[in-house]
N, C-alpha and C positions, 0 to 999 in steps of 0.2 A: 544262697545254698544251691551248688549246680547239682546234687545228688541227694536228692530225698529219698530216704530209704522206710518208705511208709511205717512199719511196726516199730521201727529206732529213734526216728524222728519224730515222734508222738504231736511234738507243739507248734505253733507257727516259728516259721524262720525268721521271726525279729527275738526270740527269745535263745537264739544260740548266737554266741561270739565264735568268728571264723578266725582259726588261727591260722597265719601262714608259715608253712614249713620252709626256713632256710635249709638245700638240700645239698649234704656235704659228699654223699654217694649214693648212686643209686642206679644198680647195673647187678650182671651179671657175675656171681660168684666164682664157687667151686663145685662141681658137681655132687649133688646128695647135700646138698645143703640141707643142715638140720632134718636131714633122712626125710625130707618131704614134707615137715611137720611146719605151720606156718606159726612165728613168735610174736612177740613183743619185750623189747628191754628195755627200762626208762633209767635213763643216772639223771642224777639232778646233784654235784659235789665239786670241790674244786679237782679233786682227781679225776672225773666223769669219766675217761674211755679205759683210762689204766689197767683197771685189768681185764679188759677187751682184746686192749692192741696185738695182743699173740693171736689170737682166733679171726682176724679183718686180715682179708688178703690185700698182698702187697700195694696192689694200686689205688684200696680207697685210708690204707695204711697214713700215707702222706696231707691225706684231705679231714684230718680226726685235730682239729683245732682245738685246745682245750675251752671247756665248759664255762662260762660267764657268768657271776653270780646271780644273774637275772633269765639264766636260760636252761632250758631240760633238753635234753639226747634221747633221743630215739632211734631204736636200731629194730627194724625189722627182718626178719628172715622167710623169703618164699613171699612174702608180700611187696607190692605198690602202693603208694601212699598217693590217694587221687584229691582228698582232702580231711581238711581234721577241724570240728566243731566242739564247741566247748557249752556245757548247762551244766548250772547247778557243781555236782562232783565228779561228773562223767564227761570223759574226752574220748568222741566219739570217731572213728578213721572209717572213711570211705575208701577201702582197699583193692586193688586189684591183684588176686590171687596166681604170681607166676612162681614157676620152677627154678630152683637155685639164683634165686635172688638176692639183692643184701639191698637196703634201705639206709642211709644214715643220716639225721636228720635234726636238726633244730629248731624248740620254738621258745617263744618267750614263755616268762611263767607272769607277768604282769597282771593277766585277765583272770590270775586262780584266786579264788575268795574264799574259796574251802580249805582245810588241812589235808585233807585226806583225797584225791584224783583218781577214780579207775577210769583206765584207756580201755578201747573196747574198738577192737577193727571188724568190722561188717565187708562182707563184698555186697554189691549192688542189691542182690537178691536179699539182703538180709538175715546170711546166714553168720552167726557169732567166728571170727576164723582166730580172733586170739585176744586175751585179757593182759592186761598186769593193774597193780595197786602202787600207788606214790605218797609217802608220807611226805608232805613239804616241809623243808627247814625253815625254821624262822632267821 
């Protein structure tokens, strides 16, 4: 774990799985990205970007590979993805909060044991910058 975020990270670091993000974009948008607001979008389907692809600009447009049955998407906006640890039903992001950003992102879903996954992006300091909730398909 390179980023311990004291009050998020509650337990020792052998008790969280480190997921690595295949990174399919992750640069600079369009200005007023999501008007400043920092997100989180998870698909997990064999459609996964589809009705995304209108709203991803042009250049990470091409880099939007479809979804694997064994893989989840993630698309951040305004945030960096510096890394992303897994406990329990919560998938935790250690993020770095920039301006008009896009993130696009893959990991496996192999290490989920639970049904139900809330993501939760922290920046360093540990303050919450954006949630979503995943129901897994079986």
């Amino acid at each position: 774990m390179r980023y311990k975020i004291p009050h998020v990270h509650r337990h020792p670091a052998v008790e969280y799985i480190p997921l690595t993000p295949r990174i399919l974009f992750d640069g600079q948008a369009w200005p007023n990205l999501n008007y400043g607001k920092s997100d989180l979008i998870i698909r997990e389907s064999e459609r996964g970007w589809a009705e995304l692809t209108d709203g991803v600009p042009k250049q990470a447009k091409n880099r939007l590979t479809p979804l694997g049955p064994g893989e989840i998407g993630i698309i951040t906006l305004n945030l960096k993805v510096l890394e992303i640890m897994y406990r329990g039903n919560t998938t935790t992001i250690a993020a770095e909060e920039i301006p008009d950003h896009l993130g696009i992102y893959t990991i496996t879903k192999d290490f989920f044991y639970k049904p139900t996954i809330i993501f939760e992006a922290y920046n360093l300091k540990g303050k919450k910058l954006a949630w979503a909730k995943l129901d897994l398909k079986k």
